[in-house]
Every structure is written in C-alpha cells, then in structure tokens.
N, CA and C atoms as a LAMMPS dump frame, in Angstrom:
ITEM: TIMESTEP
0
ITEM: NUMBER OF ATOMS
288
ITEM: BOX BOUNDS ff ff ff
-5.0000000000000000e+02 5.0000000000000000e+02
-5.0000000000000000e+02 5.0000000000000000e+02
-5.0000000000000000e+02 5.0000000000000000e+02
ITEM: ATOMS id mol type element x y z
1 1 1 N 0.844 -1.168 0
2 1 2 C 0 0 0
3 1 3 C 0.895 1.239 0
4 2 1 N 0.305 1.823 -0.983
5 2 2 C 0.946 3.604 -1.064
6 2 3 C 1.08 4.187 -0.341
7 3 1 N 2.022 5.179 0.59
8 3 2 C 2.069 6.169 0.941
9 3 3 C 1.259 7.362 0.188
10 4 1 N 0.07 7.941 0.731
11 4 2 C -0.261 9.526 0.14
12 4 3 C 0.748 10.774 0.389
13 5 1 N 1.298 11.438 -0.756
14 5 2 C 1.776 12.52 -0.287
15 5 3 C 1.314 13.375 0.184
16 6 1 N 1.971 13.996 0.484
17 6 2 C 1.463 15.189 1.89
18 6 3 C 1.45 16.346 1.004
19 7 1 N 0.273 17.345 1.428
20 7 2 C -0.1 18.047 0.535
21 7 3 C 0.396 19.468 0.937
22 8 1 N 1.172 20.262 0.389
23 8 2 C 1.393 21.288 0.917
24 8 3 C 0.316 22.86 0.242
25 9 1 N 0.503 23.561 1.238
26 9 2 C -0.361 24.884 1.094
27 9 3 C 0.007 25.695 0.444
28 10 1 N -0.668 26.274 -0.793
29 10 2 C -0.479 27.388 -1.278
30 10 3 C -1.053 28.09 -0.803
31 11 1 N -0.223 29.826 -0.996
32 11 2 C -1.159 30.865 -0.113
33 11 3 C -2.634 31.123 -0.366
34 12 1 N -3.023 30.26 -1.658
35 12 2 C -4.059 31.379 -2.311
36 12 3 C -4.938 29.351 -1.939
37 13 1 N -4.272 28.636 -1.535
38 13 2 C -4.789 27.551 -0.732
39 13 3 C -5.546 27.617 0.481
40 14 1 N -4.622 28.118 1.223
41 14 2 C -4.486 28.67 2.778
42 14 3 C -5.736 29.733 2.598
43 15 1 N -5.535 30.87 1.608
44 15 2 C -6.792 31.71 1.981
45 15 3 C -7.951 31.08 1.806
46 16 1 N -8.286 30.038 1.094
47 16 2 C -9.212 29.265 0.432
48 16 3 C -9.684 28.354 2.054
49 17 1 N -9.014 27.938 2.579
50 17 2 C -8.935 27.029 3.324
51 17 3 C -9.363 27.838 4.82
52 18 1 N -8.849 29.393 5.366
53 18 2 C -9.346 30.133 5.728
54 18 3 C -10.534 30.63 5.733
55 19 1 N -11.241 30.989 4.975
56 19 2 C -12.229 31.111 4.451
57 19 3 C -13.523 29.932 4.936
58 20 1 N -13.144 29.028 4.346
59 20 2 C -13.576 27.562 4.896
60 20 3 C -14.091 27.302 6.256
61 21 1 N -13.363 27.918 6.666
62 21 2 C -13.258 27.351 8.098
63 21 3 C -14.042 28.324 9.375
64 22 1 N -13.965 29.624 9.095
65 22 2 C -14.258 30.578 9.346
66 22 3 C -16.22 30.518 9.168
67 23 1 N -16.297 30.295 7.687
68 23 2 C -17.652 30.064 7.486
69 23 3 C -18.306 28.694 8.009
70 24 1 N -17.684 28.099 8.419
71 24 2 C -18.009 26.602 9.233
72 24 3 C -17.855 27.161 10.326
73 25 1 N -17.422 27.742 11.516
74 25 2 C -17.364 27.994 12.755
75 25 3 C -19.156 29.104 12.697
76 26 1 N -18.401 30.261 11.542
77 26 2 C -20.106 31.103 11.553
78 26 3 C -21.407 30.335 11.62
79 27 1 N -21.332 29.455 10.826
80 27 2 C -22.67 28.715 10.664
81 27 3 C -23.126 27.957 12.135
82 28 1 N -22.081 27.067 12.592
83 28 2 C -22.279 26.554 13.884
84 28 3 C -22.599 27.355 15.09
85 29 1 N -21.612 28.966 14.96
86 29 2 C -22.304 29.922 16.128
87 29 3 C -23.395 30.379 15.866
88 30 1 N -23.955 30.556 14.902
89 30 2 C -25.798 30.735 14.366
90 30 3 C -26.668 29.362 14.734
91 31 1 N -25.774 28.774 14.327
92 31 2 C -27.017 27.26 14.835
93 31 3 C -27.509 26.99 16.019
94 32 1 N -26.273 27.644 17.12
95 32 2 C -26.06 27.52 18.524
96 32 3 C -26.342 28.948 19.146
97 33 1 N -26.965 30.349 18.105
98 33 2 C -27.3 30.961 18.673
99 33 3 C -29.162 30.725 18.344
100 34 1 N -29.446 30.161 17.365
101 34 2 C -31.19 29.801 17.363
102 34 3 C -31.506 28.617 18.127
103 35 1 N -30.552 27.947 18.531
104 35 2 C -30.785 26.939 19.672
105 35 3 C -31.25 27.473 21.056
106 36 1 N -30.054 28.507 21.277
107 36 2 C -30.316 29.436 22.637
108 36 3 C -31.835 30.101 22.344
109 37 1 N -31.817 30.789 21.377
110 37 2 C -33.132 31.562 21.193
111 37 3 C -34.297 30.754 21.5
112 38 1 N -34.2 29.342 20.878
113 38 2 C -35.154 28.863 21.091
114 38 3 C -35.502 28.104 22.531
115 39 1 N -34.347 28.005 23.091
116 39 2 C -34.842 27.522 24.537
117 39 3 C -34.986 28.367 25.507
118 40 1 N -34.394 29.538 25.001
119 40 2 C -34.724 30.902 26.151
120 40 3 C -36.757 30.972 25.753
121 41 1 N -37.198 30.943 24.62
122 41 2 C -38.31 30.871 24.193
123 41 3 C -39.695 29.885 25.019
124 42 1 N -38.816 28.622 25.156
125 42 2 C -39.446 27.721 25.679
126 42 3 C -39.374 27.896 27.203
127 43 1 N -37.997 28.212 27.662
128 43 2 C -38.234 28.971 29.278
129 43 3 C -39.48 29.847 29.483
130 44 1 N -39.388 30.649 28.808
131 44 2 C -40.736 31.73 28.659
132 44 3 C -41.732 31.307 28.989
133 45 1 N -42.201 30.332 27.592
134 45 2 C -43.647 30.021 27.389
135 45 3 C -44.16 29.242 28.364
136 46 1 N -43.087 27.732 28.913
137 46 2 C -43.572 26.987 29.794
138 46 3 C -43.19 27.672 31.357
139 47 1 N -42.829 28.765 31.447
140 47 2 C -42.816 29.778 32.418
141 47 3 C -41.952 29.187 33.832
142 48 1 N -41.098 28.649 33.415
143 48 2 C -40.498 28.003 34.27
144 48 3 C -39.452 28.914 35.264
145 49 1 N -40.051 28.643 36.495
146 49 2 C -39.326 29.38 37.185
147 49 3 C -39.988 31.616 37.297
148 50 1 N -41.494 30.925 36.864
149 50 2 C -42.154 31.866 36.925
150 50 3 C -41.932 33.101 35.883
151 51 1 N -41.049 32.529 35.234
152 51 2 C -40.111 33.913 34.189
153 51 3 C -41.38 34.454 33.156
154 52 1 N -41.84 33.813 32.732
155 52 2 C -43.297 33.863 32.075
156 52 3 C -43.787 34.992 32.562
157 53 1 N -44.649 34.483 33.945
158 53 2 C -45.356 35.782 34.297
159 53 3 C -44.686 37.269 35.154
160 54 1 N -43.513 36.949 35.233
161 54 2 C -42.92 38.438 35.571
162 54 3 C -42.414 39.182 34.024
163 55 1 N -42.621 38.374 33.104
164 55 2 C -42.158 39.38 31.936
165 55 3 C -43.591 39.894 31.725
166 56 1 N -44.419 39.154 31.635
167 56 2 C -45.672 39.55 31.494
168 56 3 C -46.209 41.1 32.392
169 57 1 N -46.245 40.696 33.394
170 57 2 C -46.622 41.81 34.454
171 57 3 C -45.041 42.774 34.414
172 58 1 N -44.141 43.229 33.334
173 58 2 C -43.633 43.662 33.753
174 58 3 C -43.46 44.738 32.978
175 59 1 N -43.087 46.669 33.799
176 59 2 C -43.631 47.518 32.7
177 59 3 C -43.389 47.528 30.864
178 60 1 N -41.688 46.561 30.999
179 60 2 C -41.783 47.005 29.501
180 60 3 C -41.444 45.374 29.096
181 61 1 N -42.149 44.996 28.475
182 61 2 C -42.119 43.21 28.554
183 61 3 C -40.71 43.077 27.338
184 62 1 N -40.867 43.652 26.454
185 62 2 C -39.602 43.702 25.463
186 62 3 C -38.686 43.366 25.768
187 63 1 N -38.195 44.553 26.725
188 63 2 C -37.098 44.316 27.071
189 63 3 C -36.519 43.183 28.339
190 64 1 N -37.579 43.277 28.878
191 64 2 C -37.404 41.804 29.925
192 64 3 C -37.059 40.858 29.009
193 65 1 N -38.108 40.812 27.84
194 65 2 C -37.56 39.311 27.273
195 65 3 C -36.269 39.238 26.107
196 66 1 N -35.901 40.953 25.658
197 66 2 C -34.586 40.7 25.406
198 66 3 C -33.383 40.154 26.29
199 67 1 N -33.495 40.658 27.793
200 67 2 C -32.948 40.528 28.505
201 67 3 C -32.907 38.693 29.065
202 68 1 N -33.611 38.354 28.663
203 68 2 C -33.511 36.783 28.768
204 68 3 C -32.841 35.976 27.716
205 69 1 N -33.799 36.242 26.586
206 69 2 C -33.039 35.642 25.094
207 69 3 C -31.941 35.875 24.802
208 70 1 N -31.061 37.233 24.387
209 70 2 C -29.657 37.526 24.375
210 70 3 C -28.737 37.056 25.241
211 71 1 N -28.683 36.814 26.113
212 71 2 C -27.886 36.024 26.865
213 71 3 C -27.79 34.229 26.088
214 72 1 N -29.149 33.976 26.658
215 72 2 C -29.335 32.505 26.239
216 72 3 C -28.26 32.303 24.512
217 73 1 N -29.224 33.265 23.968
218 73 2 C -28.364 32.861 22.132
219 73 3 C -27.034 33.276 22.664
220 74 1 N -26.611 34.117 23.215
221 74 2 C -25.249 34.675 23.361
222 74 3 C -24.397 33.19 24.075
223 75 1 N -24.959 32.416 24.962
224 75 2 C -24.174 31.981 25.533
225 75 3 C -24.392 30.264 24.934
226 76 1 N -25.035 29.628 24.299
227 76 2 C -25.047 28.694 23.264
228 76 3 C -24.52 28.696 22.294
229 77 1 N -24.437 30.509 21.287
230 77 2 C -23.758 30.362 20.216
231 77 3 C -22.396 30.456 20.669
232 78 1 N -21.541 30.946 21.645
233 78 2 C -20.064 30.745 22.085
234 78 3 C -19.884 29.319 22.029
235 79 1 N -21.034 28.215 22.895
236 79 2 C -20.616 27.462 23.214
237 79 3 C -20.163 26.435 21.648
238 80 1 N -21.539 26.605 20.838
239 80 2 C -20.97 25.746 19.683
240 80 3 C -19.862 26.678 18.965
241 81 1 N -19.822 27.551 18.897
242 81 2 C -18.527 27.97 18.383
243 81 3 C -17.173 27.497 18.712
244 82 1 N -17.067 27.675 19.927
245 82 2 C -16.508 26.599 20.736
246 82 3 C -15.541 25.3 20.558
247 83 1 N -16.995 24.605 20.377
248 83 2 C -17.116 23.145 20.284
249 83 3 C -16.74 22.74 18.571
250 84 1 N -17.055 23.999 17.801
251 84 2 C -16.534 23.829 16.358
252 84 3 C -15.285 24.233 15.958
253 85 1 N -14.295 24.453 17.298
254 85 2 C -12.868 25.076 16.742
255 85 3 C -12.475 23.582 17.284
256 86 1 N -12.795 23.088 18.226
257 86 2 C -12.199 21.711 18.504
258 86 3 C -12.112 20.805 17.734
259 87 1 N -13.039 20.953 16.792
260 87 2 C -13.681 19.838 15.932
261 87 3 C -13.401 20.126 14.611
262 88 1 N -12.737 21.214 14.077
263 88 2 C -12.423 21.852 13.18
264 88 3 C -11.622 20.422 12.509
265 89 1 N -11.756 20.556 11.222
266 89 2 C -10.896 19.498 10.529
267 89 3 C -9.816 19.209 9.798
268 90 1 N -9.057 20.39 9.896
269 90 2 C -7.983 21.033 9.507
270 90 3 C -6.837 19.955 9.625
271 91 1 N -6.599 19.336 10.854
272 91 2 C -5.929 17.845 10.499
273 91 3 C -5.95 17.362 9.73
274 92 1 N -7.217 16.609 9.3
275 92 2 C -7.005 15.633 8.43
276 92 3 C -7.002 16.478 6.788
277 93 1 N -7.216 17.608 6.696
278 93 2 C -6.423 17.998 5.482
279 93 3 C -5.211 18.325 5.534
280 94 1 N -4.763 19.154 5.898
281 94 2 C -3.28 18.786 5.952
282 94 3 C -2.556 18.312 7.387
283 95 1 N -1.544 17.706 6.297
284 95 2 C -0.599 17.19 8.04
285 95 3 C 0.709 17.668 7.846
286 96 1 N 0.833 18.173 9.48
287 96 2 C 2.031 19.216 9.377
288 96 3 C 2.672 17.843 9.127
C-alpha cells in the first residue's frame, strides 16, 4: 500500500482554506445561537421558574424578554462555536 503525499499549502490555498473554516465555525455559532433563542423561548412560554409571568406583568415586557433571550443565544452560540474550533478538521487535510 501507497504512501499519500502530503499536501502542501499554497497561499491562495491557505486563503481558500481560511475562508472555509471561518464560514463553518459562523454557521455553527448561528445554529447555537437559534438553539439558545429557542430555549430561552421555551423557558418563557412553559414559564419556568415563573419567568413567564414576571415578563408579562412587567412595565416594559420587550425588554425583559430581550434581557432573557440575548444572553441565552449569546451563551449557546459561544458554546458551539466553541465546540466547532475543537472539531475543526484542519488535520485531516493537511498534516504538518
């Protein structure tokens, strides 16, 4: 069995490959920020922890419930962002 040669980087590779990777991390911190959105959502609705009805009764409900959701997406989309630099696949294309 063959040895594969090892593939080396051209710059205009590398930017290509940059690029790549960058838009794979974006996509995963969006996926992981409508994840958050959506379970800050479901906190809401099934009012858990009463959060429901104090946004409700509260003078400016908007912003209560920005104040819930932004966090939530904020702190899911870090996490898969995260979890997508670990997982990044940059190994198995090239090997130093």
């Amino acid at each position: 069995m063959e040895r594969e040669p090892e593939r080396v980087m051209t710059p205009d590779e590398a930017k290509r490959d940059h690029w790549s990777m960058l838009r794979y991390m974006a996509v995963n911190a969006l996926i992981g920020m409508v994840i958050g959105a959506i379970t800050a959502g479901v906190l809401i609705g099934l009012n858990i922890g009463a959060v429901g009805i104090h946004i409700a009764r509260s003078t400016s409900p908007v912003l209560a419930t920005l104040m819930v959701v932004v966090p939530f997406a904020l702190l899911f989309g870090g996490a898969a962002a995260a979890s997508s630099i670990a997982l990044l696949p940059y190994r198995r294309k090239f090997k130093r």
